[in-house]
C-alpha positions in Angstrom: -10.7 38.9 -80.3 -11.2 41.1 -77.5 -14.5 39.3 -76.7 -13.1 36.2 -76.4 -13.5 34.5 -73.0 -9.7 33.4 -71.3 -9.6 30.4 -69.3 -9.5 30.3 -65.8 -8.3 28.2 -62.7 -11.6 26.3 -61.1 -12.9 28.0 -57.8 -14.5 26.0 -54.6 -17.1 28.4 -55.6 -17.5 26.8 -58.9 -17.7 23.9 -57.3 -14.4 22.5 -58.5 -11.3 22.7 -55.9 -8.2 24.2 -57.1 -5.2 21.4 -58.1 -4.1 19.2 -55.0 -0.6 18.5 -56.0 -0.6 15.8 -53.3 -3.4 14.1 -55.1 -2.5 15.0 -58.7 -6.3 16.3 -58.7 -7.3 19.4 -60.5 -10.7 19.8 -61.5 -13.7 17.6 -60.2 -15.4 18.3 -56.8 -13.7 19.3 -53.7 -11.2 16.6 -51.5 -11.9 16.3 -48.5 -10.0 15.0 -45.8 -10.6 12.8 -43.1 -10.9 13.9 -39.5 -10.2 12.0 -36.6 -11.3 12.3 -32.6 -10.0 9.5 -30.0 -13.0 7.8 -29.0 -10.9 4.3 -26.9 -7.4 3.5 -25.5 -6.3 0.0 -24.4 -2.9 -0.2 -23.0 -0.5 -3.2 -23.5 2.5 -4.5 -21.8 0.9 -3.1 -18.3 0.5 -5.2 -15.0 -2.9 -6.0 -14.9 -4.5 -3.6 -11.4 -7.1 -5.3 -9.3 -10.3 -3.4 -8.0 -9.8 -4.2 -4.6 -11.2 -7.8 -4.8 -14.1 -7.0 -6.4 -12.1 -8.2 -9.9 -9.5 -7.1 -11.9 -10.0 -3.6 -14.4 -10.5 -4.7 -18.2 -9.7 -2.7 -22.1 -10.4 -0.8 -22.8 -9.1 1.4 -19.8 -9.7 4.6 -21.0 -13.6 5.4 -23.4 -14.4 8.7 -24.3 -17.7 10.4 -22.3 -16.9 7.7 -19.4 -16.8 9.5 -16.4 -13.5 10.0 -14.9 -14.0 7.4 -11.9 -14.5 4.9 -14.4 -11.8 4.9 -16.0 -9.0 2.2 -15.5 -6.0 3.0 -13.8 -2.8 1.3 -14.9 0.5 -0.4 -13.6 3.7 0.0 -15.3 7.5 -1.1 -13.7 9.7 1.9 -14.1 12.1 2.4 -16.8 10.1 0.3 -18.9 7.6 1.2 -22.6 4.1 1.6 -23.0 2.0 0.4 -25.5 -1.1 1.4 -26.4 -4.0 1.0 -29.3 -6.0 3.8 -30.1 -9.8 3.6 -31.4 -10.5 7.2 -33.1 -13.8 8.3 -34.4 -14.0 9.4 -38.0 -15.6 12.8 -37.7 -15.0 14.6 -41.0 -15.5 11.3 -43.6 -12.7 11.4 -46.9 -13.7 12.0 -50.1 -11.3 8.9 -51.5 -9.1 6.3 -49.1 -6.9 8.7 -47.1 -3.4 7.8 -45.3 -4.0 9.1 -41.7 -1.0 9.4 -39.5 -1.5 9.1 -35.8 0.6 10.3 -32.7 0.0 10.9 -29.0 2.6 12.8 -26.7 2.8 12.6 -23.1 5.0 14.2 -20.5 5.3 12.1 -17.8 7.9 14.1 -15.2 11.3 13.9 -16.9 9.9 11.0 -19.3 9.0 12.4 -22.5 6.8 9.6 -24.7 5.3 9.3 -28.2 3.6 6.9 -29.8 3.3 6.6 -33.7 1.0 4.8 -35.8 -1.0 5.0 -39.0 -4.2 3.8 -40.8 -6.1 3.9 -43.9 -9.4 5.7 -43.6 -12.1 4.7 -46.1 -14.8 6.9 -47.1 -17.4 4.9 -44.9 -15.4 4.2 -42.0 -17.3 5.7 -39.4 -14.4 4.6 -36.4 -10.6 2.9 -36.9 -8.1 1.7 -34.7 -4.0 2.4 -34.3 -3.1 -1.4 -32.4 0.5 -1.9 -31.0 1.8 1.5 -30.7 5.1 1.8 -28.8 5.8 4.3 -26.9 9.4 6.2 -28.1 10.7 6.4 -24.5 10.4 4.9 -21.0 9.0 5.8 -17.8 10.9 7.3 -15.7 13.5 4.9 -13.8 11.9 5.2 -10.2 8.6 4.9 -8.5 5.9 7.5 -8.9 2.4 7.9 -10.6 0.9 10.2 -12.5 -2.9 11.5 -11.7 -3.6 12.5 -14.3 -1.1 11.7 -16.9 -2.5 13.4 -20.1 -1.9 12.1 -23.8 -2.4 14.7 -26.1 -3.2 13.1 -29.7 -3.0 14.4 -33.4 -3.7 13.3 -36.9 -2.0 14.3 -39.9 -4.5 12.8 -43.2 -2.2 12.6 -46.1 0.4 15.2 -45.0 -2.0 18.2 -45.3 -0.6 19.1 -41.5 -1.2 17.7 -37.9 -4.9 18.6 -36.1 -6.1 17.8 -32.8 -7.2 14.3 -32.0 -8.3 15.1 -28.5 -6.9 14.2 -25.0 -7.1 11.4 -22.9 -6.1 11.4 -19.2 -5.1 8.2 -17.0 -3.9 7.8 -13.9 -0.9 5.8 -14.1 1.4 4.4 -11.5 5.2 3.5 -11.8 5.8 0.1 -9.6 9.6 -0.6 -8.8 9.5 -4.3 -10.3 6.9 -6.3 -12.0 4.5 -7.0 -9.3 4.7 -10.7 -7.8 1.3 -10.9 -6.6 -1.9 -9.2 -7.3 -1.7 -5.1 -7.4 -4.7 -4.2 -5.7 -5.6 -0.3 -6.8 -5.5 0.5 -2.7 -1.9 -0.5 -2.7 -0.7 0.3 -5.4 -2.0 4.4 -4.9 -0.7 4.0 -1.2 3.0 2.9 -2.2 2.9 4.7 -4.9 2.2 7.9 -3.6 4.4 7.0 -0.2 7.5 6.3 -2.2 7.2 8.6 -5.0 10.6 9.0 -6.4 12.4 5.9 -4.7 14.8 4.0 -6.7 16.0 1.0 -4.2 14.3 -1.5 -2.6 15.2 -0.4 0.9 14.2 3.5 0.3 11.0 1.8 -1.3 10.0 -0.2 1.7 10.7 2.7 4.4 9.2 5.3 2.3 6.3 3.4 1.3 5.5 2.7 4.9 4.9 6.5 6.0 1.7 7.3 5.3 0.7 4.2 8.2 1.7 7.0 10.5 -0.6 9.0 9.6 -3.5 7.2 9.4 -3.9 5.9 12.6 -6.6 7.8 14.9 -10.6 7.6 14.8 -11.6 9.0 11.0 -8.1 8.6 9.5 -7.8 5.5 8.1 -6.6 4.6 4.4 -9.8 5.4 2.3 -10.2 2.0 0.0 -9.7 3.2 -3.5 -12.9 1.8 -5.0 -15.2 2.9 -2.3 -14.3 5.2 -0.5 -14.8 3.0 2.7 -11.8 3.5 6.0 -10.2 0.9 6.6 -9.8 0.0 10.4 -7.6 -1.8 13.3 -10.3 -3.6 15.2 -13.1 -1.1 14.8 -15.4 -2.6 17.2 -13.0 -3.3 20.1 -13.3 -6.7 21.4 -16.3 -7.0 19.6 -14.5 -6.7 16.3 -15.7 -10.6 14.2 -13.6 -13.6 14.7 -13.5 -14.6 11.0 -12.8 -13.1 7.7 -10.5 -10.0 9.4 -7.0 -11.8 8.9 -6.1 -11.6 5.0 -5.6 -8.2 2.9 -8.3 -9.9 0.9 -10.6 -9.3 4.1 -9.7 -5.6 4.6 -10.0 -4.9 1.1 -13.5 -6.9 1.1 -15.2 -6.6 4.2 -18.4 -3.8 3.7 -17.1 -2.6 7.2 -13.2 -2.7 6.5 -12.3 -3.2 9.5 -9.2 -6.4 10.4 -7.3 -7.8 12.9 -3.0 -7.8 12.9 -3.1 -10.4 10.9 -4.9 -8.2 8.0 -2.6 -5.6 8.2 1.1 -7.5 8.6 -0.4 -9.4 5.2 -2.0 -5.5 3.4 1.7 -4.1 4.2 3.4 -8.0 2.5 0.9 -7.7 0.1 2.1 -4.2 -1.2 5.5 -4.9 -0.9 4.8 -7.4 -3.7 2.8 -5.0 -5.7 6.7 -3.8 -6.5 8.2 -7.0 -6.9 9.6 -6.9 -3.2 9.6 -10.3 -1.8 12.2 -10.3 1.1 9.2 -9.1 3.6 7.6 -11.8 5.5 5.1 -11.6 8.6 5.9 -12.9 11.4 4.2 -13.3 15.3 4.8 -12.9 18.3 4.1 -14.5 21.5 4.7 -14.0 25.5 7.8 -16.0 26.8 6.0 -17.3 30.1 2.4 -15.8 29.3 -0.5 -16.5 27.7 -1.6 -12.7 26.7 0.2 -9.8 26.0 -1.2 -6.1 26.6 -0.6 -3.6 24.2 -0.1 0.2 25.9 -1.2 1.9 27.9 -2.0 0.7 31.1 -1.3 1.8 34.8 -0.3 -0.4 37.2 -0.6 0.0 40.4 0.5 -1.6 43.7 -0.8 -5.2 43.6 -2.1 -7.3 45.7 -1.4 -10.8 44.3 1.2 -13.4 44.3 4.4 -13.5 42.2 4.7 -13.3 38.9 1.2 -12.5 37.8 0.9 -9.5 40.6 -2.1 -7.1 39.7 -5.5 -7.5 39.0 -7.1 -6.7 35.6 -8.9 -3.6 35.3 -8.5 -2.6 39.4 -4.8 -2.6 39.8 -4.0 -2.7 36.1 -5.9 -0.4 34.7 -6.7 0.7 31.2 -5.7 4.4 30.1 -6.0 6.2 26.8 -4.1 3.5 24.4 -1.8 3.9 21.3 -3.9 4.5 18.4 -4.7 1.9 15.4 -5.2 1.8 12.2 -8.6 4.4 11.7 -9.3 4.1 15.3 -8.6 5.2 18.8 -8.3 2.9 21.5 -8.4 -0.4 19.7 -8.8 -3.9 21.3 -5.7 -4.1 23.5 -5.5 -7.8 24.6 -3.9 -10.5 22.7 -2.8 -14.0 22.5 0.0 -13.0 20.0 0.2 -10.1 17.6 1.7 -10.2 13.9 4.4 -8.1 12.7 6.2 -7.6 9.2 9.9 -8.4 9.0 12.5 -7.2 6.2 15.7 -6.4 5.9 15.2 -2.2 7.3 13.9 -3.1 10.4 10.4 -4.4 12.4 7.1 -2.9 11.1 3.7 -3.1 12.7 1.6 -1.6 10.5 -1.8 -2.3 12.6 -0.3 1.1 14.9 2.1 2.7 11.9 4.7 1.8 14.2 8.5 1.0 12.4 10.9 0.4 11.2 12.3 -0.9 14.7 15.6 -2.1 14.5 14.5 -5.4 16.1 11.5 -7.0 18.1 13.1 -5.7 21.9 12.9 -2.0 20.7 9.2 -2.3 19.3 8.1 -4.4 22.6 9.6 -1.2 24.7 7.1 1.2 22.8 3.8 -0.8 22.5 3.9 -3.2 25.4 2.4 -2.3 28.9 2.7 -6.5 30.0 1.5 -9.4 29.8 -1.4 -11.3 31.8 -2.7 -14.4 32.7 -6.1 -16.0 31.9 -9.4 -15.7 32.3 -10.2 -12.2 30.2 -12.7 -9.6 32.2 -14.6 -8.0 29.8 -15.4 -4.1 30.1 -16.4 -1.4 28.3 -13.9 1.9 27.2 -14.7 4.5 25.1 -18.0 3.0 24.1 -16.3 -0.4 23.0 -16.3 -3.5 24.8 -12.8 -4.7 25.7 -11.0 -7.5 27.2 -8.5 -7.5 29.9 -6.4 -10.4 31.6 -7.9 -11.2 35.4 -4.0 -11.5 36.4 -1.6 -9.0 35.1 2.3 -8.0 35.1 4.4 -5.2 34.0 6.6 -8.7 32.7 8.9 -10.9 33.6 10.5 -14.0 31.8 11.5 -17.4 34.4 15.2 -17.9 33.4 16.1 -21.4 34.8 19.9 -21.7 35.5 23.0 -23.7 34.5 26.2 -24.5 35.1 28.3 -21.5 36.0 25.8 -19.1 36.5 25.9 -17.1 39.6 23.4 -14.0 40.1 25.9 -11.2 38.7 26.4 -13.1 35.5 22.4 -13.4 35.5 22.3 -10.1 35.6 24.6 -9.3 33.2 22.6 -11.4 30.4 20.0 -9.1 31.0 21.3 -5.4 31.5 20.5 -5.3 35.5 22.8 -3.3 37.4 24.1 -5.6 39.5 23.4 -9.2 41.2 22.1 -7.5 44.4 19.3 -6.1 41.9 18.1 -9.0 41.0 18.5 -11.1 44.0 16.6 -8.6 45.8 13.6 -7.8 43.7 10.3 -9.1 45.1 9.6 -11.1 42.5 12.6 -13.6 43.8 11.4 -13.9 47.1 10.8 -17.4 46.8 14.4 -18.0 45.1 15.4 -16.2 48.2 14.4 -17.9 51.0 16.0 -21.4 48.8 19.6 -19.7 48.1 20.6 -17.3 50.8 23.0 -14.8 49.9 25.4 -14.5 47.8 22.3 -16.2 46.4 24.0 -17.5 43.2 21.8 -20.4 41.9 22.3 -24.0 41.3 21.5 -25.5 38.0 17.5 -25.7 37.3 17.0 -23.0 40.0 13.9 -21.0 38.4 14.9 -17.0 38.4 12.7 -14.3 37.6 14.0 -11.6 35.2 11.7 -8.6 36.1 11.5 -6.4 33.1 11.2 -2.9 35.4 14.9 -3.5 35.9 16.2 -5.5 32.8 17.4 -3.3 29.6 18.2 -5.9 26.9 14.8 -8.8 28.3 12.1 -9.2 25.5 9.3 -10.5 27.5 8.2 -11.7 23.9 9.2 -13.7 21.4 
């Protein structure tokens, strides 16, 4: 008996596996498992991000081996899930149909997300795909982005323990509302990035307006996200193009990406809606009794010419180092009218970085140097051609009177010392020699408010 054989347990080596109690298998060739490596992810529920005009980014938004650049960013409203489908490789192949459980985890500042999902793997699937897989938190409840946000991802085949899946990395950015108009990837980094942590609509707006200031000067302009080009404030001085510079679509299309005010009041709306803010509007402005405004700075010297329009362009009003734009130093400086962006914090002008103002009289008293008269002298500055009025003022408005007025009330209105001040400037010489003194005027009398002298005149309007 001693020479009788005793059973034993199959060995791998034998080229049995050991019992799987899992799969009630003892005997027969080894199980294998399947293995699993995230090849695709295509988010759901996301605001769809456009590529700066040049059309919107398509699933899936993140593919394995793409370079970094190319892949899609995405838009989410804070506070709010993500869902995402998964396309995973099969690397290791089962030996029978295995249950594969899927999860991704992400931390995402405070927010911390999983997704869960699970698929059958065949023995000659070579790829599968997770759909629909909800995220087990939110975002966080404000405004930020995430560059990258990493989702590290695991599979668990039937319960023999959780292995790496791989990571994927997005860059993700947290809007305050569901955008009401098209979130152009330019905007949505700049706001984003601007307002990072901003709950309210107010802190969002003012915030999200900071980096204009600094990006105004020659080779500091916003970079377009899906170029790399600067984006400019009348790049070519007066020469800048009449046409196709007024829209955000133009700044975010033009090869040059340069634009007039109109470009930028409408880029600044435009991001504002990006969020879901819709309480900004653009706006113009014109001179009261001109036909051009000039934007700072100028020097004005004694002139030479008749009341109102007193100095001659470019001889006795004369163009100095200017307040910088968008990208560029010294840009065109002469205007019919200008466009501005109104909302409830203040006045911006975002073609200068300049706001909030608290209304249009405190942003006339930093950017305006006057106002002028036609025809425009053309001349060159800083190696750009400019324009300049022929006939210039430091401004004035014509107030005509009415009943009751008398020249201290006048002055009053306007934040002039006194009556005497006004009756007495030079530029009421002529309303002099009609109304002696006490000079107080009879209704229609035409009375020029001076602005050197006037605290509370807008010269615009």
């Amino acid at each position: 008996m001693s020479d009788e054989k005793q059973p034993t347990s199959p060995t791998a080596d034998a080229g049995t596996a050991p019992c799987d109690p899992l799969l009630q298998s003892c005997g027969g060739p080894p199980v294998v498992h399947a293995v699993l490596q995230v090849k695709e992810i295509t988010f759901g529920g996301n605001h769809v991000v456009e590529k700066d005009t040049a059309g919107p980014f398509v699933a899936p938004e993140w593919v394995r081996g793409r370079a970094a650049a190319d892949n899609a960013p995405v838009c989410y409203a804070r506070n709010t899930t993500m869902t995402i489908t998964a396309k995973l490789d099969v690397t290791q192949k089962p030996s029978a149909a295995d249950a594969v459980d899927v999860r991704g985890r992400a931390t995402l500042g405070p927010a911390q997300l999983e997704w869960n999902g699970s698929v059958t793997v065949n023995p000659g699937d070579s790829e599968v795909s997770v759909a629909g897989m909800v995220s087990t938190g939110t975002l966080p409840n404000r405004v930020t982005f995430f560059d990258p946000g990493s989702i590290d991802w695991e599979s668990n085949a039937a319960m023999t323990g959780w292995k790496s899946a791989g990571r994927t990395s997005h860059t993700i950015y947290v809007v305050l509302g569901a955008p009401t108009g098209t979130a152009h990837w330019t905007l949505l980094d700049i706001s984003c990035r601007g307002a990072d942590g901003k709950t309210t609509e107010d802190d969002f707006v003012r915030a999200s307006f900071l980096p204009f200031q600094s990006t105004i000067g020659d080779g500091k302009g916003f970079k377009r996200k899906r170029d790399g080009v600067e984006l400019t404030y009348y790049k070519q001085g007066a020469g800048t193009p009449s046409s196709g510079v007024f829209t955000c679509a133009d700044l975010l299309s033009r090869a040059d990406g340069t634009g007039r005010c109109g470009a930028w009041a409408r880029f600044l709306v435009a991001m504002h809606q990006a969020h879901g803010v819709t309480s900004s509007a653009v706006f113009g402005v014109v001179p009261v009794d001109a036909q051009l405004l000039i934007v700072k700075n100028c020097t004005f010297g004694a002139g030479t010419q008749p009341v109102p329009f007193t100095h001659r362009g470019q001889s006795e009003c004369v163009k100095q180092q200017g307040i910088v734009g968008q990208g560029k130093n010294n840009p065109q400086f002469t205007f019919g009218d200008h466009a501005l962006v109104r909302h409830s914090t203040g006045i911006y002008d975002p073609s200068y970085g300049v706001g909030p103002k608290a209304n249009l009289l405190a942003w006339e008293g930093g950017g305006i140097a006057g106002i002028g008269a036609m025809p425009l002298l053309p001349f060159m500055f800083g190696g750009d051609r400019h324009i300049i009025p022929a006939l210039c003022s430091p401004g004035f408005i014509k107030y005509t009177a009415v009943a009751g007025d008398t020249m201290a009330s006048i002055a009053t209105k306007f934040g002039i010392a006194s009556g005497g001040a006004l009756y007495n400037h030079a530029y009421n010489a002529a309303f002099r020699a009609l109304r002696a003194a006490p000079g107080n005027p009879q209704p229609g009398d035409v009375v020029f408010i001076p602005r050197d002298i006037a605290t509370t005149l807008a010269i615009l309007k």
